[in-house]
N, C-alpha and C positions, 0 to 999 in steps of 0.2 A: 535717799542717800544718807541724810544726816543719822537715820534711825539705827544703819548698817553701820559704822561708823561707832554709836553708841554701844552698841552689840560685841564688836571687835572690840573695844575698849575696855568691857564688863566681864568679856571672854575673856582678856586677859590677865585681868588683876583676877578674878577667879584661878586662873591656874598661877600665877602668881602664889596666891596664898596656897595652893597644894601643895608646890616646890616649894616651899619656904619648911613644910613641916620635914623634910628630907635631906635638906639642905646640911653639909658638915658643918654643924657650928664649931666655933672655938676655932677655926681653919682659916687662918690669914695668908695671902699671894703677897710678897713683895719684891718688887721691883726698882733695883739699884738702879738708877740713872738711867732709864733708856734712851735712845738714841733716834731712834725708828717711830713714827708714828704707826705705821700699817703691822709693825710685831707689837707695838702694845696695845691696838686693838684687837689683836689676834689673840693675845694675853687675857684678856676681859672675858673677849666669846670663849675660852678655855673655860676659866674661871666659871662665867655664870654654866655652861653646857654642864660643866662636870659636877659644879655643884659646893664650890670654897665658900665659905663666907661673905670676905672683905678681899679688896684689891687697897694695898698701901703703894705709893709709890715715892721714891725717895727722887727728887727734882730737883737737884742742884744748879741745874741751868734754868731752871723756872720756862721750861717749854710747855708746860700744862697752868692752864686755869686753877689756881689752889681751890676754889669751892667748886662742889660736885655739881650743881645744878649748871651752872656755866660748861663743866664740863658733856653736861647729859646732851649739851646745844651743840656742840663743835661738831659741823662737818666730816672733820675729817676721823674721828673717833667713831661717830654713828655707823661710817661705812664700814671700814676698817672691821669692826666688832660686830658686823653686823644687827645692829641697835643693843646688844647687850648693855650698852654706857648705858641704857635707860634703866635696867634691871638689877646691877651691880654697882652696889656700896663702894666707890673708891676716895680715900684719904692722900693728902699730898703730904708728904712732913721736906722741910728745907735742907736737910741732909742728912745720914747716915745715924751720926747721934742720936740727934732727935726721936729719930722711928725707934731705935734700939733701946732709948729711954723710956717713952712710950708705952712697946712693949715688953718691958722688964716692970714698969710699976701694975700693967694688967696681968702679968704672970705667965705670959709665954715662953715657951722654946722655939726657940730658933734654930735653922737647920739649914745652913747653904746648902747650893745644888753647885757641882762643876765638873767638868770632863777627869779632873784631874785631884790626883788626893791631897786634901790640904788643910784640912782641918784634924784633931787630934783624934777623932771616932767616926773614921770612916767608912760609909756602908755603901754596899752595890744596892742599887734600888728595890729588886726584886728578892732580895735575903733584910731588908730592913722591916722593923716594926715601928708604926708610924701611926700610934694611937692614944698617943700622949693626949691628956686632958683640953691644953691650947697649944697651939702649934703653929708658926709661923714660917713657911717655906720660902726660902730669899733667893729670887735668880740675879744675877748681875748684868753686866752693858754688855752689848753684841760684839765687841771687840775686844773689851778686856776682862770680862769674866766680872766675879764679884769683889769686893773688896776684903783685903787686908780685917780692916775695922772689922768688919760684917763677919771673918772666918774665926776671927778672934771672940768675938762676942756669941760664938753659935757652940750648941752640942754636938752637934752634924752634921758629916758633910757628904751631903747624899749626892754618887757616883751611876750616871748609867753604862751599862757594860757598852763599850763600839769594840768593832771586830772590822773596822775595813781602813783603810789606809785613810782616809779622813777622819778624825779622832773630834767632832766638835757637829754640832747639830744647831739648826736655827732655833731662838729664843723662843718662839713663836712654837716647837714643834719638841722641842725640851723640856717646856712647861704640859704641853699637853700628856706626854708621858709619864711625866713624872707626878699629876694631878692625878691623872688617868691611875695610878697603882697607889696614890694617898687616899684618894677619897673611897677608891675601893674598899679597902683596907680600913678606914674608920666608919664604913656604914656596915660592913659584918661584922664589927668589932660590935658596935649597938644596938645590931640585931642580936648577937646572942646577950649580951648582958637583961635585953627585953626578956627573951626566951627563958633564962635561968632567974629572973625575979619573981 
């Protein structure tokens, strides 16, 4: 029993390290305030599945553990994400500022997501290019969208096309689409840059 156990364990930091050479670097998730425990673990297993970097999460109400290891333990994250917490880098910063100071001194772009256009260069998700160097994709809270701050402080404000009388989609199912067409998009980007060196 203990040997299987070792095996599972050895198997998985092995693939561990496969996915890591794959993995979009430079490609940070964050997350305005959420609300929901079971959408931002559905956010992580997004994140690790598709293949982001880093999970930031901006906690103004301090419902997360600020160090990662405490959070790799909680219960209700492990399920939720289906053990992704264990897999996936996440950072907590105390409010909106903060992250956005952050990462302006590591040199990213920032890019909200919302239903609705609100930032000054606004793209439909599937007409955007989203291969910028570092890149930070901000979703906001499951009832109020992202912040003011956060549209102000972004180059982008990436729009998914809706076509049916509900005009808003879950957190949890927002991010997946919208990772779903970033990460795409930045691993053929570095496929061909491989190909033409």
């Amino acid at each position: 029993m203990i040997e299987t156990k070792v095996k599972t364990k050895s198997s998985l930091r092995e693939k561990a390290e496969k996915i890591k050479k794959i993995r979009c670097k430079n490609l940070i998730v964050v997350i305005e305030n959420p609300k929901n425990f079971k959408n931002l673990g559905t956010i992580i297993r997004n994140v690790n599945a598709l293949g982001a970097e880093k999970v930031y999460v901006v906690d103004s109400a301090h419902i997360l553990p600020t160090d990662w290891q405490d959070m790799r333990n909680k219960v209700s994250l492990i399920k939720t994400s289906a053990s992704a917490i264990k897999w996936s880098f996440v950072k907590v910063f105390d409010d909106t500022q903060a992250c956005l100071n952050h990462l302006k001194n590591k040199n990213f772009i920032s890019a909200v997501t919302s239903p609705h256009q609100k930032g000054r260069n606004n793209v439909v998700l599937h007409k955007g290019t989203f291969t910028h160097k570092k890149l930070a994709v901000w979703f906001g809270t499951e009832s109020h969208g992202i912040s003011d701050l956060a549209v102000e402080n972004s180059e982008l404000c990436i729009n998914i096309p809706m076509f049916g009388i509900i005009e808003s989609l879950n957190l949890g199912t927002s991010t997946g689409i919208v990772l779903y067409e970033i990460t795409k998009q930045r691993r053929e980007f570095e496929e061909r840059k491989k190909l033409n060196a």
